[in-house]
NUMI-68197 format. One record per residue: residue number from 1; residue in one letter; x, y, z of N, C-alpha, C, CB in turn. Coordinates in Angstrom, 2 decimals, always signed. Glycine has a CB too. Layout:
{NUM; a; {X; Y; Z}; {X; Y; Z}; {X; Y; Z}; {X; Y; Z}};
...
***
This chain:
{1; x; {+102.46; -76.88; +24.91}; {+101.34; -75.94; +24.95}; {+101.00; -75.54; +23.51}; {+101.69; -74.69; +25.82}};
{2; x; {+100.01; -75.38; +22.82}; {+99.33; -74.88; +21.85}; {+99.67; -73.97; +21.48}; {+98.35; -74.74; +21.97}};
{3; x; {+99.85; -73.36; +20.26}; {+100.26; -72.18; +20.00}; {+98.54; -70.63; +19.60}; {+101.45; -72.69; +18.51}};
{4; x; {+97.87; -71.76; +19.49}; {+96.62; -70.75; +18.84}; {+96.18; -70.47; +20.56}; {+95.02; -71.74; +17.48}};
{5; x; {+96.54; -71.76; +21.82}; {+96.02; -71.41; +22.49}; {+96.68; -70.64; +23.78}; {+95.40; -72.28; +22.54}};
{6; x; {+97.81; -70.24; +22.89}; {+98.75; -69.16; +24.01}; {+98.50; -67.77; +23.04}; {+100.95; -69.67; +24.24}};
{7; x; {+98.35; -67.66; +21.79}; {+97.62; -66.62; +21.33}; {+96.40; -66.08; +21.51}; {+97.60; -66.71; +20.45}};
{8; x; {+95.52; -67.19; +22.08}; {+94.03; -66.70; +22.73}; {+94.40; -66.22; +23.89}; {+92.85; -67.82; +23.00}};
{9; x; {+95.26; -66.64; +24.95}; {+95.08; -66.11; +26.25}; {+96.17; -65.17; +26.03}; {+95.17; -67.12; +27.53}};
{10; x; {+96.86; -64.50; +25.15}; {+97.95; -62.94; +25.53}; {+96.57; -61.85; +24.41}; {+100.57; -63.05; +24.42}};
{11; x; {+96.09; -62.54; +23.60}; {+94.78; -61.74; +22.46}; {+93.70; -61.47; +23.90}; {+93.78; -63.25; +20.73}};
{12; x; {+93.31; -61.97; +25.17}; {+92.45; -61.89; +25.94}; {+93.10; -61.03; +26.80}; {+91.95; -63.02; +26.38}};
{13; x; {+94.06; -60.71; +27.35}; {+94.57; -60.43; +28.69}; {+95.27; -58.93; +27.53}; {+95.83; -61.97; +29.74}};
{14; x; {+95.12; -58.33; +26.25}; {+95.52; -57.49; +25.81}; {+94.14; -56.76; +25.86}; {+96.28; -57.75; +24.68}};
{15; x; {+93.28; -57.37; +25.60}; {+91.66; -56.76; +25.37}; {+91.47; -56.64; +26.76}; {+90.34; -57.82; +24.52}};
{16; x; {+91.90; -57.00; +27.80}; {+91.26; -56.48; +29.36}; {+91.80; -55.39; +29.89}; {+91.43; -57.47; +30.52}};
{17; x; {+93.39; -55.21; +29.32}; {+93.93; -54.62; +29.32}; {+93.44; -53.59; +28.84}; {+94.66; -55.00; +29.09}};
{18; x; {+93.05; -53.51; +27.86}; {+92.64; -52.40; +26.66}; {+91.28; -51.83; +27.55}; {+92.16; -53.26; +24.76}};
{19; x; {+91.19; -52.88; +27.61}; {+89.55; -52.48; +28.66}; {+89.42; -51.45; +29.90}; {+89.04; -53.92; +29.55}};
{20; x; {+90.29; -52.13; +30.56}; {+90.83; -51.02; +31.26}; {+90.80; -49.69; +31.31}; {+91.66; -51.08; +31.20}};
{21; x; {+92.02; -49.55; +30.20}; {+92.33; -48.36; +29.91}; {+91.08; -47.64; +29.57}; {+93.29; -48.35; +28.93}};
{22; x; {+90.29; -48.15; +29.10}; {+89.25; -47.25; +28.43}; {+88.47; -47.06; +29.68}; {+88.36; -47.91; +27.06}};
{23; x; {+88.10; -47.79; +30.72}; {+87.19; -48.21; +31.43}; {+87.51; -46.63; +32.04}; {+87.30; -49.75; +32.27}};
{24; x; {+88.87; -46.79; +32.63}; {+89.73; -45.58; +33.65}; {+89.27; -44.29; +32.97}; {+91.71; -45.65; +33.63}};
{25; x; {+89.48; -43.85; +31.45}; {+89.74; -42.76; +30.78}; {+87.72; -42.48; +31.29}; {+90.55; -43.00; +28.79}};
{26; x; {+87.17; -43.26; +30.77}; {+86.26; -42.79; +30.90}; {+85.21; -42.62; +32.02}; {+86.02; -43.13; +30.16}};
{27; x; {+85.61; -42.83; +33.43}; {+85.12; -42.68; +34.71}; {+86.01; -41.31; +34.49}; {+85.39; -43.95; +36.02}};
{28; x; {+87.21; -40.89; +34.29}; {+87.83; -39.43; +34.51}; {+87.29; -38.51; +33.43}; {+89.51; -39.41; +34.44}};
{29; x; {+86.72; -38.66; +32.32}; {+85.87; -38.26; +31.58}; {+84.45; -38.13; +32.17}; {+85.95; -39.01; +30.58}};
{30; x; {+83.98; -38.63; +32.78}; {+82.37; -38.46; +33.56}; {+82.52; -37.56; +34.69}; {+81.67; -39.97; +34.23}};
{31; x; {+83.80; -37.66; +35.36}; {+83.85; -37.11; +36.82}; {+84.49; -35.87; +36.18}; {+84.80; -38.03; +38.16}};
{32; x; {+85.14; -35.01; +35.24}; {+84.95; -34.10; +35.22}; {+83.81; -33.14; +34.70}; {+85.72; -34.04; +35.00}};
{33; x; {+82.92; -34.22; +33.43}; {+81.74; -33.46; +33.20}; {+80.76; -33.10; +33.87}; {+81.25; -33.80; +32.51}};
{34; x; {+80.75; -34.23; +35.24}; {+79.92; -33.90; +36.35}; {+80.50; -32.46; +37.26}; {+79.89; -35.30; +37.29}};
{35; x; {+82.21; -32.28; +37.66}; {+82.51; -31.11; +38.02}; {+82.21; -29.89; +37.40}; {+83.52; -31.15; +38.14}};
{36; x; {+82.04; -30.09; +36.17}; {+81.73; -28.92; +35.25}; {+80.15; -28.42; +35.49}; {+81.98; -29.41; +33.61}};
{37; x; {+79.40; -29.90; +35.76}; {+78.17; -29.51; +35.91}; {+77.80; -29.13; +37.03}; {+77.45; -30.26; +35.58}};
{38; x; {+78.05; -29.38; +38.14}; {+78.25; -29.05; +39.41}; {+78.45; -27.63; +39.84}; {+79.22; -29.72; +39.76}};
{39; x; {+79.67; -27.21; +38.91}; {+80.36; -25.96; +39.05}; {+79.23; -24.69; +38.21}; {+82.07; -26.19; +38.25}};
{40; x; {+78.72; -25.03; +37.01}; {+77.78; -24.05; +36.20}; {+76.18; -24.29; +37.40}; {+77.53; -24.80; +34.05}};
{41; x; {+75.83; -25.18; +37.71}; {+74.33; -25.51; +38.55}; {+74.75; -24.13; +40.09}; {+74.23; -27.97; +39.33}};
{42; x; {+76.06; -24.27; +40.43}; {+76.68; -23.30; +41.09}; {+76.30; -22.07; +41.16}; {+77.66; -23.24; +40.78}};
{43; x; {+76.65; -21.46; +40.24}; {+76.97; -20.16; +39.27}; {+75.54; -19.45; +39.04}; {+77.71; -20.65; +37.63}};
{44; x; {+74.36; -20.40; +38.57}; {+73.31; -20.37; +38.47}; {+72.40; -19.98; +39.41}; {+73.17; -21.20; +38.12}};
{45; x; {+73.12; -20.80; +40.42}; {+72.02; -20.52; +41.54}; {+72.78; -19.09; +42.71}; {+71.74; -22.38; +42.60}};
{46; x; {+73.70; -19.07; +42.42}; {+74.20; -17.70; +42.59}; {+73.97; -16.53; +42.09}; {+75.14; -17.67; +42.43}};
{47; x; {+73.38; -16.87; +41.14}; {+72.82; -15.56; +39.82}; {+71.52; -14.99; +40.05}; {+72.60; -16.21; +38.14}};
{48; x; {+70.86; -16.07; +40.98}; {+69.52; -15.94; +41.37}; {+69.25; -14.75; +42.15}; {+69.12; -17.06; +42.07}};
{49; x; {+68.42; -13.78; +42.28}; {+68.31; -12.42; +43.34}; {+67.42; -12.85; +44.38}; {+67.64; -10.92; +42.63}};
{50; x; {+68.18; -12.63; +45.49}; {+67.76; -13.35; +46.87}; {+66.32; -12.44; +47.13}; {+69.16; -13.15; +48.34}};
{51; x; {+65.05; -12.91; +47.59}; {+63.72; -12.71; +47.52}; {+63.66; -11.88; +49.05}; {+62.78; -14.23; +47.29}};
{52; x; {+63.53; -10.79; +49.10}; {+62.83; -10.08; +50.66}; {+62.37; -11.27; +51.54}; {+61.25; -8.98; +50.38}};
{53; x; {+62.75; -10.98; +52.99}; {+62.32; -11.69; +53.50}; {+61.03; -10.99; +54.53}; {+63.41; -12.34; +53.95}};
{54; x; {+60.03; -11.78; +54.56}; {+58.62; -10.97; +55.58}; {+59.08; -10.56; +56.56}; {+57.35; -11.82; +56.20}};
{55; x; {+58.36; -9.58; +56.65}; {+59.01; -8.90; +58.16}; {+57.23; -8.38; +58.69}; {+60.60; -7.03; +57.83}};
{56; x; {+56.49; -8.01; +58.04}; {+54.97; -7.83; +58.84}; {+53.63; -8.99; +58.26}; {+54.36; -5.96; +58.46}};
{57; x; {+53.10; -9.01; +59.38}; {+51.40; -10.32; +59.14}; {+52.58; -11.49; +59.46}; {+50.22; -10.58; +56.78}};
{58; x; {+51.05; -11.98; +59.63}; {+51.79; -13.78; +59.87}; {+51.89; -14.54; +58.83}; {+50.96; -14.85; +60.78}};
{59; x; {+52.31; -14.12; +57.71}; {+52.65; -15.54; +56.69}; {+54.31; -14.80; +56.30}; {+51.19; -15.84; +54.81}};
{60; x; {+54.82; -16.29; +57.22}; {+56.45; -16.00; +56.69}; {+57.08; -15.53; +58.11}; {+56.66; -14.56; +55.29}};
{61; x; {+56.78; -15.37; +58.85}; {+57.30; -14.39; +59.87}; {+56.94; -14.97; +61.53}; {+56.51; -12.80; +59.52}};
{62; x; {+55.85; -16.37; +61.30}; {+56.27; -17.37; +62.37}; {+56.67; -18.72; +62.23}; {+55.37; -17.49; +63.17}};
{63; x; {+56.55; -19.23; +63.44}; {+57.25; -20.68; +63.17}; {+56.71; -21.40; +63.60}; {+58.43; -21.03; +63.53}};
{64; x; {+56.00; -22.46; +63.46}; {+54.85; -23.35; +63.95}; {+55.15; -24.49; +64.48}; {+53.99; -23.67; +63.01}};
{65; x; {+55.91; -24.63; +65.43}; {+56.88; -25.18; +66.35}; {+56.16; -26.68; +66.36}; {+57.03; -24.28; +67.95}};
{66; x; {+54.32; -26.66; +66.69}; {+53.79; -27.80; +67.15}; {+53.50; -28.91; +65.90}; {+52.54; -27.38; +67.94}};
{67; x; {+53.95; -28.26; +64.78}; {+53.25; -28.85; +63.52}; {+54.26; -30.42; +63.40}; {+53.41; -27.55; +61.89}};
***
C-alpha cells in the first residue's frame, strides 16, 4: 500500500472527523440561540397590556357564525 496514499485517507477521515465536531457544536450553538430567542419573543409578548374587551354595540361582541 502507498504511503502518501494511506496519509490521504487517515488526512480525510481526520477532516470529517473534524467536521463533525464542528458540524455538532454548531447545531447546539443555533438551538440555544433560538431558545434564547424564543424565551425573550416570550417575555415580550407578556409585557404587552391586555386590550378591554367590547362588551356594548356590535363590533367585537358578535360572532358571525355564517361567514
Amino acid at each position: 500500500m502507498d504511503v502518501a496514499l494511506s496519509n490521504s485517507i487517515v488526512s480525510t477521515a481526520t477532516a470529517l472527523a473534524s467536521r463533525e465536531n464542528s458540524d455538532a457544536l454548531n447545531i447546539r450553538v443555533l438551538k440555544k440561540a433560538l431558545d434564547i430567542q424564543a424565551s425573550s419573543a416570550a417575555t415580550l409578548l407578556q409585557a404587552l397590556p391586555q386590550p378591554p374587551l367590547a362588551t356594548s354595540g356590535s363590533l367585537g361582541t358578535q360572532v358571525n357564525t355564517f361567514a
